[in-house]
N, C-alpha and C positions, 0 to 999 in steps of 0.2 A: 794302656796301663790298666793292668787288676788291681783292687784294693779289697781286703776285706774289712764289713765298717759292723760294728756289735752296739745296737742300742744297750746300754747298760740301766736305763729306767727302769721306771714302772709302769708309764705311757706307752704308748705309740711316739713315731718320731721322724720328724723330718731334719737332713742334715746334709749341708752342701758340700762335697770335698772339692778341693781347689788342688793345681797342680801349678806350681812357678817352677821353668828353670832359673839357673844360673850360670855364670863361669866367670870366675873370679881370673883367672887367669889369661881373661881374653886379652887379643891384641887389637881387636877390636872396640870401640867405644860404645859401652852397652849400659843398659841400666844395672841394680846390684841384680833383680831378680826381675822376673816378668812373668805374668800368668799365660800358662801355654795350656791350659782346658780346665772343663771344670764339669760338676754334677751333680744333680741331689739325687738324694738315695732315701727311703723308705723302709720302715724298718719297725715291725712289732715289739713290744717292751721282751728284751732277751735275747730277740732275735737276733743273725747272725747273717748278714747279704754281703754279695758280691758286686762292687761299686767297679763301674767300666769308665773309665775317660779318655778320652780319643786325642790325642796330641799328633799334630797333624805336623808333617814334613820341616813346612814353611815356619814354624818357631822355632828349627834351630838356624834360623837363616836370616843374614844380614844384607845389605843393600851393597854393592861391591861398587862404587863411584868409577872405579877404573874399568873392570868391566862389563860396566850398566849393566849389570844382573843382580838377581836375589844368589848367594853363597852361602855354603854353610865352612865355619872355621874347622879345621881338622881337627880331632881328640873330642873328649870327654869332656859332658855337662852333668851340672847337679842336677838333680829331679827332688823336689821338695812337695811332698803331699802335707795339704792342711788344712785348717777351716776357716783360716785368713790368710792375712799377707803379713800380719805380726804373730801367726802360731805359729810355731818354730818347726812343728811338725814332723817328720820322718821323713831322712834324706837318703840319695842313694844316688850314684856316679852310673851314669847313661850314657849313649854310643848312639849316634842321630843314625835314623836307616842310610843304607846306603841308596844315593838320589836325592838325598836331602839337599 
């Protein structure tokens, strides 16, 4: 996942962007949200950087009790970037690679 992160200060600046999916529509028993990466970024008063966060296969994937395995549910997750777990942040409908 790319993010572009713009200090708007007047400082320098350090800033952590967090990534939680979701899917509200699971048939699964999930949390509402769960952090699936995260990273701080750096960034001169104005400046304008490219924040990288690595969301790795196994967060869109649940514990399948039937067939003792890690699964992932078919269809589409939220991708929520932000700078917490109560910033409401910038959402965006996501498609797990395929292997997940």
């Amino acid at each position: 996942m790319l993010a572009d992160v713009t200090n708007t200060g007047a400082r320098p600046g350090k800033q952590v962007l967090q990534a939680y999916l979701s899917r509200p529509e699971s048939t699964v028993e999930r949390p509402v949200a769960w952090l699936a990466g995260f990273t701080a970024v750096r960034a001169q008063a104005g400046e304008r950087v490219l924040a990288r966060i690595e969301i790795a296969p196994r967060a869109f994937q649940h514990w399948d009790t039937d067939a003792h395995a890690w699964t992932t549910e078919p269809g589409t997750f939220t991708l929520r970037l932000a700078t917490s777990a109560t910033d409401p942040g910038h959402a965006l409908t996501v498609t797990p690679p395929t292997g997940a």
